[in-house]
C-alpha positions as CSV (number, residue, x, y, z in Angstrom):
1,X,-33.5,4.5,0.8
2,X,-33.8,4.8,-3.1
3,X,-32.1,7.6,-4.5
4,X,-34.1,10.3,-6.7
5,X,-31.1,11.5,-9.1
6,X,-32.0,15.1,-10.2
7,X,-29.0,16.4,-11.5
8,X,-29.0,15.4,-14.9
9,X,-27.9,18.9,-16.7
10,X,-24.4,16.8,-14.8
11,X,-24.6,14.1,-16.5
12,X,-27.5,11.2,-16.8
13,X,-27.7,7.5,-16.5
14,X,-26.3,5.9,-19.5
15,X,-29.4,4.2,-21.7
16,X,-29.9,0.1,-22.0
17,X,-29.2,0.6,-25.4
18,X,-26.4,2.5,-25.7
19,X,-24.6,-0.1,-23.1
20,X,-25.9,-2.8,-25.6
21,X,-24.1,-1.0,-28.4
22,X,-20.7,-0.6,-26.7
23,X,-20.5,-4.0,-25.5
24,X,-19.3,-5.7,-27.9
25,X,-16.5,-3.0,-28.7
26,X,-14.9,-3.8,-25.0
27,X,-15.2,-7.4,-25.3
28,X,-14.8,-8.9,-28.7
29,X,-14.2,-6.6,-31.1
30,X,-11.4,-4.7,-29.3
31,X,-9.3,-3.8,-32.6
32,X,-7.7,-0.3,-32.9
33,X,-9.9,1.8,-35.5
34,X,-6.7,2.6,-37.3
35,X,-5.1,-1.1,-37.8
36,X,-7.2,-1.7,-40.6
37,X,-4.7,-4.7,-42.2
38,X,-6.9,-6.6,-40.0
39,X,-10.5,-8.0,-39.0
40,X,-10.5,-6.3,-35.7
41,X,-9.8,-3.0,-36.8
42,X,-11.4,-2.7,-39.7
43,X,-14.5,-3.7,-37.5
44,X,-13.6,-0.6,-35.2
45,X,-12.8,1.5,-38.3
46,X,-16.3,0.5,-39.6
47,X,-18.3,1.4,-36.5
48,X,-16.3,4.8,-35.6
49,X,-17.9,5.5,-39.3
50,X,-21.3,4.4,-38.7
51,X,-21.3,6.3,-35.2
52,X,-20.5,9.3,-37.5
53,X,-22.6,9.0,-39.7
54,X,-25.5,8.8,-37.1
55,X,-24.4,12.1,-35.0
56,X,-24.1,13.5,-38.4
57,X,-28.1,12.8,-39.3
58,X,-29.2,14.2,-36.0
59,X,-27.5,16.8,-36.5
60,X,-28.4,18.0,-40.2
61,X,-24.6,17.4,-41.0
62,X,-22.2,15.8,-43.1
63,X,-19.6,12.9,-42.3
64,X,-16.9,14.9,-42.7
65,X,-18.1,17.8,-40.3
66,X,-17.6,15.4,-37.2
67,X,-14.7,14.5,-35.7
68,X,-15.1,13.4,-32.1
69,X,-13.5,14.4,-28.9
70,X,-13.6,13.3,-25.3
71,X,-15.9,15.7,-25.2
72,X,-17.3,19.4,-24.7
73,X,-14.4,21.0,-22.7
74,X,-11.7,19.6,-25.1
75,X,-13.9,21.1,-28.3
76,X,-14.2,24.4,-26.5
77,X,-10.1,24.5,-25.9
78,X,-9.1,23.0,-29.5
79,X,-11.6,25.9,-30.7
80,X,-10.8,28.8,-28.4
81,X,-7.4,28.4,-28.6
82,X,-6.7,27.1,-32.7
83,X,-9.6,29.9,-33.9
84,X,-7.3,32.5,-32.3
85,X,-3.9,31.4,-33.6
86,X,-5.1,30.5,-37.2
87,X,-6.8,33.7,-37.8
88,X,-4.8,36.1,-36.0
89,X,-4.3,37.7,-39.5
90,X,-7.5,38.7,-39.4
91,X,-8.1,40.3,-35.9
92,X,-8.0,39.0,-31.9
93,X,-11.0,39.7,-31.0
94,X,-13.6,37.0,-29.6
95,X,-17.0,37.6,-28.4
96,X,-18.5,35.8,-25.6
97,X,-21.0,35.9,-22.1
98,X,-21.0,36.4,-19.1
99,X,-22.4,33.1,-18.2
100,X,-20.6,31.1,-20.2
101,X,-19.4,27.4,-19.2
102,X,-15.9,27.7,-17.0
103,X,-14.3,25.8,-19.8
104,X,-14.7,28.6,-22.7
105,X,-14.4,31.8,-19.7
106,X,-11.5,30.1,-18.4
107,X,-10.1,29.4,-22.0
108,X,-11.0,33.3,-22.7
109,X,-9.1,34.5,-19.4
110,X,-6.1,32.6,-20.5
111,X,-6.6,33.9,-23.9
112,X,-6.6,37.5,-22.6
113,X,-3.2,37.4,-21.1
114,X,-1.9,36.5,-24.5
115,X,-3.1,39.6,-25.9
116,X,-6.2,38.1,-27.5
117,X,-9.1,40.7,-26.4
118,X,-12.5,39.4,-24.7
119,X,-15.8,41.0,-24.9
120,X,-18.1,39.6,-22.4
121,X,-22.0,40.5,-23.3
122,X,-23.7,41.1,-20.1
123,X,-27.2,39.2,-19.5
124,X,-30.3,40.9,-17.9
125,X,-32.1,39.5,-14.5
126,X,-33.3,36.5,-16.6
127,X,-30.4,35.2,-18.1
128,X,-30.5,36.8,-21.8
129,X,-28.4,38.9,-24.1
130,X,-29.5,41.5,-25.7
131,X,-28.9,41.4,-29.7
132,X,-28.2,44.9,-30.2
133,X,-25.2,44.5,-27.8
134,X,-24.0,41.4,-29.9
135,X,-24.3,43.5,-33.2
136,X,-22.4,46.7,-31.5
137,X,-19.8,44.4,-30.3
138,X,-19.1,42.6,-33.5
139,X,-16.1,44.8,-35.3
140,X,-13.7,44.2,-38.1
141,X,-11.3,42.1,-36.1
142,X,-13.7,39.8,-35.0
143,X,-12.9,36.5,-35.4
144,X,-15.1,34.4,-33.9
145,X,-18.7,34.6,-31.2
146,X,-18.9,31.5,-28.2
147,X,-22.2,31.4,-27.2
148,X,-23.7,28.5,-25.8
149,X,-27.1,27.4,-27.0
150,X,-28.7,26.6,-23.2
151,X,-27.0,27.6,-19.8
152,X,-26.3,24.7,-17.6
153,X,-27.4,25.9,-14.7
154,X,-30.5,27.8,-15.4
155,X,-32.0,26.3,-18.8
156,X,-31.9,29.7,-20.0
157,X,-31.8,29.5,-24.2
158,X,-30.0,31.7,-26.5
159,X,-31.5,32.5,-29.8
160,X,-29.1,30.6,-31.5
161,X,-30.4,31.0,-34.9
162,X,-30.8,34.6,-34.8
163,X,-27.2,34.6,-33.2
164,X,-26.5,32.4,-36.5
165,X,-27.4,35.1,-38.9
166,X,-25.7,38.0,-37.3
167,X,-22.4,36.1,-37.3
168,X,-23.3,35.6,-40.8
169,X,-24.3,38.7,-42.1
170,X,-21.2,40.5,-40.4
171,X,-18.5,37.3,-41.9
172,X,-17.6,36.5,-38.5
173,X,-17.6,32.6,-37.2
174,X,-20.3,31.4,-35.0
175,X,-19.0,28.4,-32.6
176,X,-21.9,27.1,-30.3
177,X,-21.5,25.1,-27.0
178,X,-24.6,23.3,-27.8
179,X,-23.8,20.5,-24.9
180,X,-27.4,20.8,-22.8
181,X,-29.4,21.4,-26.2
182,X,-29.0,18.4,-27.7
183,X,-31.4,15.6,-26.7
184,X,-34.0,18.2,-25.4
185,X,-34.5,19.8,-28.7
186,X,-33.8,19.6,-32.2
187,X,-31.4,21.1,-33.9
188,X,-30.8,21.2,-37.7
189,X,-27.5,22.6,-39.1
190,X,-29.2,22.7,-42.7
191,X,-31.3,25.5,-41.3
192,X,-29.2,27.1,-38.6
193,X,-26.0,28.8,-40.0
194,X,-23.9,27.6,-37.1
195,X,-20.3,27.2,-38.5
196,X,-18.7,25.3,-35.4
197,X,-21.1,23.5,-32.9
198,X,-19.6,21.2,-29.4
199,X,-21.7,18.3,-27.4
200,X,-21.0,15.9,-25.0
201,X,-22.2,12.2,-24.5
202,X,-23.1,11.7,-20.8
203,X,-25.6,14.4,-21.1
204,X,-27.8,12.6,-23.4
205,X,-27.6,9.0,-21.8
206,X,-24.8,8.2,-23.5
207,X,-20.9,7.4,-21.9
208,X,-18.8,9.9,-20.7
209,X,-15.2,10.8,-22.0
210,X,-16.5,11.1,-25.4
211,X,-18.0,14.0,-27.4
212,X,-18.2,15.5,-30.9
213,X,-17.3,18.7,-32.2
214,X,-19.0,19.9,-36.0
215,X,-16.9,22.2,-37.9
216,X,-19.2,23.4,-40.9
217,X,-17.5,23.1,-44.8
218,X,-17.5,25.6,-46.6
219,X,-15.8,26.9,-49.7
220,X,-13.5,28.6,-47.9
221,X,-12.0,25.9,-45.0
222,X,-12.5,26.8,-41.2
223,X,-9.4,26.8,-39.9
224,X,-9.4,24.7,-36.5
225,X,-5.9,23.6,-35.7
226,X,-5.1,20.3,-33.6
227,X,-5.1,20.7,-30.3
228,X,-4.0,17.2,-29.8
229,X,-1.0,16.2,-32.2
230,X,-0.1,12.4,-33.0
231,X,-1.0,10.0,-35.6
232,X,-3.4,11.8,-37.9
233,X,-6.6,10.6,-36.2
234,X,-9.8,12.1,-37.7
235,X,-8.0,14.0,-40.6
236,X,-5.4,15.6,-38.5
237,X,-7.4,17.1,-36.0
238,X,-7.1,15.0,-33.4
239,X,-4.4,12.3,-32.6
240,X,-4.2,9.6,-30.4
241,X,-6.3,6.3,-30.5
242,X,-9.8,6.9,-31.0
243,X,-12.0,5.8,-28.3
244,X,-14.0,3.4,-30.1
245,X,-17.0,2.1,-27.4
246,X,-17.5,5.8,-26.4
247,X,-17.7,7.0,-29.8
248,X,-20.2,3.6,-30.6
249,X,-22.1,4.7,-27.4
250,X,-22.6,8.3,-28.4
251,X,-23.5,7.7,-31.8
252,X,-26.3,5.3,-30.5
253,X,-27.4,7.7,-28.3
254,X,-27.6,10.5,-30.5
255,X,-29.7,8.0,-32.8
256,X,-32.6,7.5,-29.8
257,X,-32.3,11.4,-28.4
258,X,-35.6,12.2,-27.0
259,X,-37.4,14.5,-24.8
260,X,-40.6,13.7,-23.9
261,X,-42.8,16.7,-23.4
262,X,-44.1,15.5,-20.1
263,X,-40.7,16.3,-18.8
264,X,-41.4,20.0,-18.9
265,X,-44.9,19.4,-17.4
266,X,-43.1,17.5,-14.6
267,X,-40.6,20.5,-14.0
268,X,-43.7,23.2,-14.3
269,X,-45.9,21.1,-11.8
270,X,-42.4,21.0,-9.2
271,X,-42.0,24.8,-9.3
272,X,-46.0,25.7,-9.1
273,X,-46.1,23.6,-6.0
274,X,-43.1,25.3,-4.3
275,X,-44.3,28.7,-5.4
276,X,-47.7,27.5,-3.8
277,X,-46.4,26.6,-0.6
278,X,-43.0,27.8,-0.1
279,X,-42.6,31.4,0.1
280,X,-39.9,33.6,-0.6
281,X,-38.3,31.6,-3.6
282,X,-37.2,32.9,-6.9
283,X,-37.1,30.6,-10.2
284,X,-34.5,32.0,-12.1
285,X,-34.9,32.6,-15.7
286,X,-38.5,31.6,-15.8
287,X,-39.9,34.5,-17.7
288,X,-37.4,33.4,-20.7
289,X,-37.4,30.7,-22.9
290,X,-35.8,27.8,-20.8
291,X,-35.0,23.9,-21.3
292,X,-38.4,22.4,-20.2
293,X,-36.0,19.9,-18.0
294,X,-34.0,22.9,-15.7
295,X,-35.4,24.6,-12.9
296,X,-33.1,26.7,-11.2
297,X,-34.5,28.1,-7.7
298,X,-33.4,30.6,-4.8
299,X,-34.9,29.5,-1.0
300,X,-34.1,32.7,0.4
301,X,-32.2,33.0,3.9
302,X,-31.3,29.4,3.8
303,X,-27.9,27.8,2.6
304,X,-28.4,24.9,-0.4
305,X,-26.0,23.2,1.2
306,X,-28.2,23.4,4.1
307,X,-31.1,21.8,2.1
308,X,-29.2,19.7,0.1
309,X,-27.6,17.5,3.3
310,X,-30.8,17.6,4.9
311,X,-32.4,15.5,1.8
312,X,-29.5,13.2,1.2
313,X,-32.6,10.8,-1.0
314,X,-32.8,13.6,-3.3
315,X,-29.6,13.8,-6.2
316,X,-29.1,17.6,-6.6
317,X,-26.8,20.0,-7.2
318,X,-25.6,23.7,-6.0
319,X,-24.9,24.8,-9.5
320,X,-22.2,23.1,-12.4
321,X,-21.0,20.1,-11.8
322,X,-17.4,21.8,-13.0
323,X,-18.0,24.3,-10.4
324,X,-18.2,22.1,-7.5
325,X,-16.3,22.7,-4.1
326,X,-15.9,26.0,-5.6
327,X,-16.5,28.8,-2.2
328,X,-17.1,31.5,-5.2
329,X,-21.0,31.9,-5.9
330,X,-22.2,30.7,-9.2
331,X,-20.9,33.1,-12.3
332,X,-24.4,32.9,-14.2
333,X,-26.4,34.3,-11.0
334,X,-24.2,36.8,-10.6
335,X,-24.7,37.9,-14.0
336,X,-27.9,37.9,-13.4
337,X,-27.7,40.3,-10.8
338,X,-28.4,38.2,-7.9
339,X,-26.8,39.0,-4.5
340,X,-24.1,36.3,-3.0
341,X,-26.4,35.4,-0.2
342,X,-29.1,34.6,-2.8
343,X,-26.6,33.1,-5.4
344,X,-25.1,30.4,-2.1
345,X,-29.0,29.5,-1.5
346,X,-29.6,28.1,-4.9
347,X,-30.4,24.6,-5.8
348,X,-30.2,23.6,-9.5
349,X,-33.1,20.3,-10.6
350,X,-32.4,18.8,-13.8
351,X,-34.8,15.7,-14.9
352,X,-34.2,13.4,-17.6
353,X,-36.5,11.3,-19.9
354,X,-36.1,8.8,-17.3
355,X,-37.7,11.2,-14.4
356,X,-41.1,10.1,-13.3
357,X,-44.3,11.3,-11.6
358,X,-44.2,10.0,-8.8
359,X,-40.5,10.8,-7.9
360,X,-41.2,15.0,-9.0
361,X,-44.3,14.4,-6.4
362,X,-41.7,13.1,-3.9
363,X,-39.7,16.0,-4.1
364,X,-41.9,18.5,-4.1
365,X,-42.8,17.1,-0.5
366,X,-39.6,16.7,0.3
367,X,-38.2,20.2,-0.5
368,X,-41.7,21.8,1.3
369,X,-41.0,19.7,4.3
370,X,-37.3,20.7,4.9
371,X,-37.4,24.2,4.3
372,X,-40.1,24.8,6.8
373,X,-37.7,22.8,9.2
374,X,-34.8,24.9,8.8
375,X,-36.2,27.9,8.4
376,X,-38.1,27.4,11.8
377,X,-34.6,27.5,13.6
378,X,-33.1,29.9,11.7
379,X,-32.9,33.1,13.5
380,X,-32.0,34.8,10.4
381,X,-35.7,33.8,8.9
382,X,-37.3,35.1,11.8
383,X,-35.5,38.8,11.4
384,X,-36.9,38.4,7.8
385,X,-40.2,37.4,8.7
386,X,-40.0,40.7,11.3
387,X,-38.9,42.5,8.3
388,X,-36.1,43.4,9.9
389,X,-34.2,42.4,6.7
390,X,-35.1,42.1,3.2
């Protein structure tokens, strides 16, 4: 049986070429990046640059605005929790949303109980914030706004440049979880006034355990404490030996990020053919802009689990990957208004540029197919086909 992996908003198959570029870097050239009194190091040294340098192009930055993580999660706490002890002349007050990553709500909650204060914008039934509520909510001791560029679970996008120019206009700091935006769409710091931006590797084919985190320079310094003390890796911000075959995988695969526009045709042709033959389903987020690679759908009166063990060829997932074995429902449908029983019956597909036709036709069949099954022995269907529930 050959697997169908659809849960790339998870993370994704790492790309021939980016394995090809870290080779080398866990074989041969093994040298710290910081012993540079010899050929081995400096050879590290050399290619932790270059790998800069390339996540800086693609992302309309400079050298010296990336210093790289192990990835998203670690950004969001070194952020989160240095932002609110370095300016806490200023104010304690952060702005956020509802459906936020775990890492930056989870950072917030923590946050709170040091007597840092949280405003939590509220989404509507699609996923998105109104911009009014962001301007109320900005006051003068606001020091900073988290909002991610796409959610993770439903594709829905944020208007992060607008969000941008707010923050700007009002002098407060903008930091953007951009982790699922990158790879499916351009983004270009040179024209988006984002001052502190987080990704990850492994969602754009690249290795996991290693991410980058942008903090913008400007006259007057962003101040982002170390959240990780030791050596004086990247300029103080981040000790401990750098992780030189990740950071040579992400920078390669930042160089070949693509989306291929098919993708999004592939995801639109999955959805009208469960719409067409699979009845009471909701596709959440789908009258608001969305990744073209997310699809985030409701089979009413049927568990995902259910669905999910009954098509163990397809690779899919209930919600976050951070989420898993969680018994709560998913935090972003809830926000979005959605009742538990709706919110446990939801199955999140993410393609990649590696998804293909033929595999998208196979599990539209597939998912068509099993829900009929189990809904034709569910007893609970049958009351909702009586209409004796809604």
């Amino acid at each position: 049986m050959e697997l169908i992996y659809l849960d790339n908003n998870a993370t994704t198959k790492i790309d021939d070429q980016v394995f090809e570029a870290m080779l080398p870097f866990l074989r041969e050239s093994y040298g710290n990046a910081s012993s540079i009194q010899h050929q081995l190091g400096r050879a590290s040294q050399t290619a932790v640059e270059h790998a800069r340098s390339q996540v800086a192009t693609c992302l309309g930055a400079t050298e010296k605005e990336i210093i790289f993580t192990s990835g998203a999660t670690e950004s969001i706490n070194m952020v989160l929790r240095g932002i609110t002890s370095a300016y806490k002349g200023k104010g304690n007050h952060i702005i956020t949303c509802k459906t936020e990553h775990k890492a930056v709500l989870t950072t917030c909650r923590l946050l709170e109980k040091k007597g840092i204060k949280i405003t939590y914008l509220p989404v509507n039934d699609q996923g998105e914030i109104d911009l009014d509520n962001l301007k109320s909510a900005i006051q003068s001791d606001t020091i900073l706004v988290c909002l991610m560029a796409a959610n993770n679970e439903t594709g829905v996008l944020h208007p992060i440049s607008d969000i941008a120019k707010i923050c700007q206009e009002r002098d407060t700091l903008f930091f953007c979880d951009a982790t699922q935006l990158i790879g499916k769409s351009e983004i270009n710091l040179t024209k988006i006034p984002i001052d502190i931006l987080a990704l990850s590797g492994h969602k754009i084919h690249g290795p996991k355990g290693v991410g980058a985190l942008y903090i913008r320079r400007k006259r007057k310094p962003i101040q982002v404490p170390a959240l990780i003390s030791g050596g004086g890796q990247e300029n103080d911000l981040r000790g401990g030996t750098l992780h030189v075959s990740g950071i040579v995988g992400l920078g390669k695969a930042m160089e070949i990020a693509s989306f291929p526009p098919y993708i999004s045709h592939y995801r639109d042709y999955l959805e009208q053919q469960l719409l067409d033959h699979i009845p009471a389903i909701i596709i959440h987020g789908s009258a608001a802009p969305r990744l073209g690679n997310t699809s985030s759908i409701t089979f009413r009166h049927i568990k995902a689990s259910e669905i999910m063990i009954a098509m163990p060829q397809l690779a899919l997932s209930a919600g976050s990957a951070c989420s898993a074995g969680l018994r709560d429902p998913s935090h972003v449908l809830k926000a979005m208004h959605l009742h538990d029983e709706d919110a446990f019956s939801t199955i999140r597909i993410s393609l990649s540029r590696y998804t293909t036709k033929q595999e998208i036709e196979k599990t539209a069949q597939l998912l068509i197919q099993v829900v009929a099954q189990l809904r034709a022995n569910s007893p609970i269907w049958q009351l909702y086909e009586q209409g004796l529930i809604t």
